[in-house]
C-alpha positions as CSV (number, residue, x, y, z in Angstrom):
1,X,113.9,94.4,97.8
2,X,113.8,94.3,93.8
3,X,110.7,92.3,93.9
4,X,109.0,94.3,96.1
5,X,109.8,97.2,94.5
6,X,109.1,95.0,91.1
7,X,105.4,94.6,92.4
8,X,104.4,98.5,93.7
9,X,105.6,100.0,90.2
10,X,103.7,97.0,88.3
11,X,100.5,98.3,90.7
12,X,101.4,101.7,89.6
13,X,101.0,100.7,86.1
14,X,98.2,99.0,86.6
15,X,96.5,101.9,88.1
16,X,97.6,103.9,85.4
17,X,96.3,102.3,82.9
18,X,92.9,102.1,84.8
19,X,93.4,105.4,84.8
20,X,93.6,106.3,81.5
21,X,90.5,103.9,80.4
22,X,88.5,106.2,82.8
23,X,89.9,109.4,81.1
24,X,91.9,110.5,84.2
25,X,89.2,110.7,87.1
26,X,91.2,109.2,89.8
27,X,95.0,109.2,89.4
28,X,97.0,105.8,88.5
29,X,99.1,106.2,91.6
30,X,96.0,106.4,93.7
31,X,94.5,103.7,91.9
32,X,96.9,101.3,92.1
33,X,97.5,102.0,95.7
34,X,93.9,100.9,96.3
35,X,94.5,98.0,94.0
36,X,97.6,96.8,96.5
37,X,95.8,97.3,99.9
38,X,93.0,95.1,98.8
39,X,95.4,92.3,97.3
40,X,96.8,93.0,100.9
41,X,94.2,92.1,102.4
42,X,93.1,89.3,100.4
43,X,96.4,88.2,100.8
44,X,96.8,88.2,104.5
45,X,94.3,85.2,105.0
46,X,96.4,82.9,102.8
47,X,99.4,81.4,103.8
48,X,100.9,80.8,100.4
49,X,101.4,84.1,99.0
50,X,103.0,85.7,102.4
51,X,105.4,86.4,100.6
52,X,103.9,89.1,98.1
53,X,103.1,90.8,101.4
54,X,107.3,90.4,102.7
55,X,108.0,92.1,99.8
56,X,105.3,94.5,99.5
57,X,106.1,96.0,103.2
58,X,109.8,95.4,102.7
59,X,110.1,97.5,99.8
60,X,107.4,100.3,101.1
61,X,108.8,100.2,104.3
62,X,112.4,101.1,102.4
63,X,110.6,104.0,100.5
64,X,109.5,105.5,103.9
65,X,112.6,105.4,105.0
66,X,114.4,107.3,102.6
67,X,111.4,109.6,101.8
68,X,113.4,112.4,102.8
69,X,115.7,112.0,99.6
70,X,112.6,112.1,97.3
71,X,112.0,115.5,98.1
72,X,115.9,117.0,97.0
73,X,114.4,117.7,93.2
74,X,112.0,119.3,94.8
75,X,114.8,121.8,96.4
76,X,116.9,122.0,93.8
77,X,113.9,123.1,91.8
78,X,113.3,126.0,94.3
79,X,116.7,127.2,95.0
80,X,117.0,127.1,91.0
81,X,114.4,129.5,90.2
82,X,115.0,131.1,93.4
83,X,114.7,134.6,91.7
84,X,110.8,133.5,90.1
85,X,109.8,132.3,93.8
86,X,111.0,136.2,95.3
87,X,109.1,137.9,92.4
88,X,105.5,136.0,93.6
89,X,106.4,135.0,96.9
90,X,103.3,136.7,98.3
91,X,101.0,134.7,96.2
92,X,102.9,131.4,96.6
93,X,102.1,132.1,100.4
94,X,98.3,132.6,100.3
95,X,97.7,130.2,98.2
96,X,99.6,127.4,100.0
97,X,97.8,129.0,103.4
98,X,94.1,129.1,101.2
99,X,94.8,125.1,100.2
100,X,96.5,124.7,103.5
101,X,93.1,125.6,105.2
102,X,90.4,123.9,102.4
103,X,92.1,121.0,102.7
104,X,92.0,121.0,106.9
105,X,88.7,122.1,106.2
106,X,87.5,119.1,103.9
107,X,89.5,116.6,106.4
108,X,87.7,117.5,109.3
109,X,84.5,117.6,108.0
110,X,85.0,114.0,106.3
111,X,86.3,112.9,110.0
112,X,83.0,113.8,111.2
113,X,80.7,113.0,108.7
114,X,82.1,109.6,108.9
115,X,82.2,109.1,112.8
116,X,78.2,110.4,112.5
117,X,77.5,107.8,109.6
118,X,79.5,105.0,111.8
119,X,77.8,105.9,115.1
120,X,74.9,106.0,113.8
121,X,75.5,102.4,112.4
122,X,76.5,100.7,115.9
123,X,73.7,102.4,117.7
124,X,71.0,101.4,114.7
């Protein structure tokens, strides 16, 4: 589990850094997941480093788990400035619907975009 945990926050870094050398256009995090699925794949054809993926999955697997717990700052955060959420409730709502709905939006369209562009590539 420490390793495993070891290597996703040292492909967090990486990503980070990457990120900074490109002035922030992608985020580290994003990045460096990215980085991990490719050495995943890489990795899943050789024999001898089976073991990066173990730990890898382990440790990701364990994170997933317990996901729930993550979000507890996140709660206590709320019910702390439970008095500032009241006064612009309203606006807290429409704009979680409004990015709610782009982001639906934006999904779906990449969906079918993408299924076009891939049918379009078995047929031609």
């Amino acid at each position: 589990m420490p390793v495993g945990l070891t290597i996703l926050l040292l492909f967090q870094l990486i990503g980070e850094i990457l990120a900074y050398a490109m002035h922030g256009a992608v985020p580290g995090p994003v990045i460096g997941m990215a980085l991990i699925f490719l050495c995943l794949l890489l990795f899943k054809r050789r024999d001898r480093l089976k073991a990066f993926e173990t730990h890898t999955l382990s440790a990701s697997r364990l994170l997933l788990a317990n996901l729930g717990v993550l979000f507890v700052p996140a709660g206590v955060g709320i019910v702390q400035h439970l008095d500032m959420v009241a006064d612009r409730g309203p606006q807290l709502i429409a704009t979680i619907l409004v990015s709610t709905l782009a982001t639906l939006l934006v999904t779906v369209s990449t969906f079918l975009l993408t299924k076009r562009l891939m049918g379009a590539r078995k047929d031609g």
